[in-house]
C-alpha positions in Angstrom: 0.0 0.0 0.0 1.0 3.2 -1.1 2.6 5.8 1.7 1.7 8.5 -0.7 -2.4 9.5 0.2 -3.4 12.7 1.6 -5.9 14.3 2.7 -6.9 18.1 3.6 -9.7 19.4 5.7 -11.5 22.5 5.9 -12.9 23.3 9.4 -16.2 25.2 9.9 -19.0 23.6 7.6 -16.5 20.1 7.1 -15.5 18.9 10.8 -17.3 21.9 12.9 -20.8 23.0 12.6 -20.6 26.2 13.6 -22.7 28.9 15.4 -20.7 32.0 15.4 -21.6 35.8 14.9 -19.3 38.1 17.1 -22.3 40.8 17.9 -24.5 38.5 18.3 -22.0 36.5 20.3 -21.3 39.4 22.8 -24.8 40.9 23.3 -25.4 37.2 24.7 -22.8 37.0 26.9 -24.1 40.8 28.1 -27.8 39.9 28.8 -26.3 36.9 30.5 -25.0 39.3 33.3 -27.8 41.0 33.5 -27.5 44.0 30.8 -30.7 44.7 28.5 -28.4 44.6 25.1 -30.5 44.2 21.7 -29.7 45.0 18.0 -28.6 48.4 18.6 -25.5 46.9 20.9 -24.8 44.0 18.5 -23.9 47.1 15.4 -22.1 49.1 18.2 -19.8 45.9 18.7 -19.6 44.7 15.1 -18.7 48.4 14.0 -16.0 48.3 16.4 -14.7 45.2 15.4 -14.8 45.8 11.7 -13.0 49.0 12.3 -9.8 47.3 14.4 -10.2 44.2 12.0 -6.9 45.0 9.8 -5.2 45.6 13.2 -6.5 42.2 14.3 -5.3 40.6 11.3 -2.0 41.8 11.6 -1.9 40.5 15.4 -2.5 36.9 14.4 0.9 36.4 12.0 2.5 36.5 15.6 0.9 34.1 16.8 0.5 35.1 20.7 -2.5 34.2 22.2 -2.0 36.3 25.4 -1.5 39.6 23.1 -4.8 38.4 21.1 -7.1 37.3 23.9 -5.7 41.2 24.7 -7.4 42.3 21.7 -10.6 41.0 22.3 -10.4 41.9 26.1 -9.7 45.3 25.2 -12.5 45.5 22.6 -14.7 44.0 25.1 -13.9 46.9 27.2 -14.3 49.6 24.6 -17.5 48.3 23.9 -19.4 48.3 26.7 -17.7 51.7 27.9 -19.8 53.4 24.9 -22.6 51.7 26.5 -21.7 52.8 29.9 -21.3 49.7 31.4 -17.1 49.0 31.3 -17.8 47.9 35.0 -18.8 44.3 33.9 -16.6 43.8 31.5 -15.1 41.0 33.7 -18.1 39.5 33.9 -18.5 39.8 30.3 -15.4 38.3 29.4 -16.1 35.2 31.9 -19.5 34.5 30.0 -17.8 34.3 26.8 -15.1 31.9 28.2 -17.9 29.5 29.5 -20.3 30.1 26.3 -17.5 29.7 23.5 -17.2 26.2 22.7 -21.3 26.0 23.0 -20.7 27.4 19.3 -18.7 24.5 17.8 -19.9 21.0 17.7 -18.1 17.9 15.5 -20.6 16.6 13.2 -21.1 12.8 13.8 -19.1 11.6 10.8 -15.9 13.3 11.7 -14.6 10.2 13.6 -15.1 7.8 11.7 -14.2 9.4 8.7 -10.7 10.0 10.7 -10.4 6.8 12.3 -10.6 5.1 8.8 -8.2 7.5 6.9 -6.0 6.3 10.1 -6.3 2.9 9.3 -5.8 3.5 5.5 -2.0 5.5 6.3 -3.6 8.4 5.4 -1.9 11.5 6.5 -4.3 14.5 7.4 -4.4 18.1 8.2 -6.7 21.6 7.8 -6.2 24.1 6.4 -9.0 26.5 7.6 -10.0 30.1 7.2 -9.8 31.3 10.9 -7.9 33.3 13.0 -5.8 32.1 15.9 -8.2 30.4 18.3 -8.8 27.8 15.8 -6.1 25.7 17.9 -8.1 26.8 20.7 -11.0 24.8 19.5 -9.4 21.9 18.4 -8.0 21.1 21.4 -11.3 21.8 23.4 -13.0 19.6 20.8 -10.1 16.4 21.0 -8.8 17.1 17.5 -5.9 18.1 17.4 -4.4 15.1 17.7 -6.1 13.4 15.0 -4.3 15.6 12.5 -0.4 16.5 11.9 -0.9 20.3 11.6 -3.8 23.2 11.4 -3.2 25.8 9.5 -5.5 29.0 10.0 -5.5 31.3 7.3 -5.2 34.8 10.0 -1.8 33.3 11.2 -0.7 33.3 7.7 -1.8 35.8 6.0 -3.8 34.4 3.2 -6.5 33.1 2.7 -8.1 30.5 0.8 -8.9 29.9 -2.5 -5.5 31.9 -2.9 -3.0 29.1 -4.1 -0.5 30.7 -1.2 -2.4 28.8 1.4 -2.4 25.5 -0.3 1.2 25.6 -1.3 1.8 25.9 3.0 0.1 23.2 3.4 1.6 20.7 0.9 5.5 22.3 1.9 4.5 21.1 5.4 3.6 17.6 4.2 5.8 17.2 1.6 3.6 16.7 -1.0 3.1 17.1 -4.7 -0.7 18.6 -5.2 -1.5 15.9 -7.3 -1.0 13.3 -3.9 -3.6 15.3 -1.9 -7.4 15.4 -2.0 -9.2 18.7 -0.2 -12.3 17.9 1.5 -14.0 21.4 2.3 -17.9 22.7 2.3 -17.6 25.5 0.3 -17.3 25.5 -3.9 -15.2 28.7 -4.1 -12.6 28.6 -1.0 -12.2 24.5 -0.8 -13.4 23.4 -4.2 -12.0 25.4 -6.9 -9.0 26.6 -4.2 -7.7 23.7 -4.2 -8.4 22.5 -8.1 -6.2 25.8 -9.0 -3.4 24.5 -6.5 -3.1 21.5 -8.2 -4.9 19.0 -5.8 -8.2 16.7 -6.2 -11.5 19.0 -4.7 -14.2 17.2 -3.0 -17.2 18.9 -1.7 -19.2 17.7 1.5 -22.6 18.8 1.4 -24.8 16.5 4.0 -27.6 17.5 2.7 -27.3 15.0 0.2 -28.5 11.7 0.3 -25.7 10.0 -1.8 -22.6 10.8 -2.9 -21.7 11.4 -6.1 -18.5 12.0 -6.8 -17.2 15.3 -6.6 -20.0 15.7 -3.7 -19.9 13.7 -0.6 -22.8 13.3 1.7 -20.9 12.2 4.1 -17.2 12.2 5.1 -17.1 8.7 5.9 -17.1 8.4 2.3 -13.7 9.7 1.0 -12.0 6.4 1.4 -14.3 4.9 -1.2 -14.6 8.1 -3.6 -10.4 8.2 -4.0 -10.7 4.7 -4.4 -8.7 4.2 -1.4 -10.2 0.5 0.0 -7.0 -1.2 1.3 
């Protein structure tokens, strides 16, 4: 059997289902402790985030949690002093820590899908557009093990479908694009991203009831569609 398969995953939409809206995220954690926060707070909070976004970017290539969970401590901060509340902010921040990983669940054929690529040699990894707590979640969720690397597209500086991002990825595997299949939800970012890098697309879309071949409706399926049975 061939040492040679491999196989990339997106993250939100492909392992993660995800529930995530920073404004609305925030104004949840504030009525949690008690402050009467509707729509009005949620654009305060995504009008301040969209307007320190290139700032936060740049703070992900380094890589330092402590100077990012910074960012988002401070924004926090900034936030509900407009609204004259900066006292909770503490208590805030404490919701958000104990609501965070409500957000992320694995969908059910994650594992298996994993544990037979394991069994096959397969070599995985992600490649995901997300900033820096993507690691974060992982390790909450007991993935990061099951893969030799994530790669999130903040701490890089690109994002997919740019070719960049893909070329990362098969540098840190060592291998050609044409060795690699890219399993991801979306046609744009995963699908044709990783066709114009060189390696084999496949799109999961569960609401499928069969896979067809490029579309999977389920993951536990790749095995069979790269013709990968022993």
């Amino acid at each position: 059997m061939s040492s040679r398969r491999f196989v990339t995953f997106d993250c939100a939409g492909t392992l993660l289902k995800v529930d995530w809206a920073p404004g609305r995220f925030a104004v949840e954690c504030a009525r949690a402790c008690g402050l009467d926060f509707g729509d009005a707070e949620e654009s305060a909070y995504s009008r301040l985030l969209r307007q320190r976004w290139q700032d936060y970017e740049e703070l992900n290539t380094t890589r330092d949690e402590a100077t990012l969970d910074g960012f988002w401590r401070q924004l926090t901060l900034d936030w509900l002093a407009q609204e004259n509340h900066a006292a909770v902010t503490e208590q805030v921040l404490e919701q958000a820590r104990e609501r965070l990983l409500e957000k992320f669940e694995v969908f059910e054929d994650v594992l298996p899908c994993l544990d037979a690529l394991s069994q096959l040699g397969v070599r995985v990894a992600i490649i995901s557009n997300w900033d820096y707590s993507l690691h974060r979640i992982l390790r909450a969720k007991g993935l990061t093990d099951r893969f030799e690397f994530a790669i999130a597209s903040l701490e890089e500086g690109v994002e997919k479908p740019h070719e960049r991002i893909y070329r990362i990825a098969l540098d840190k595997l060592g291998a050609e694009p044409h060795e690699v299949a890219h399993v991801g939800d979306d046609p744009v970012d995963d699908f044709n991203g990783a066709r114009e890098a060189g390696l084999r697309g496949l799109l999961i879309d569960r609401s499928l009831a069969e896979t067809r071949s490029p579309r999977l409706a389920r993951l536990t399926d790749i095995p069979e569609v790269l013709g990968w049975t022993s």
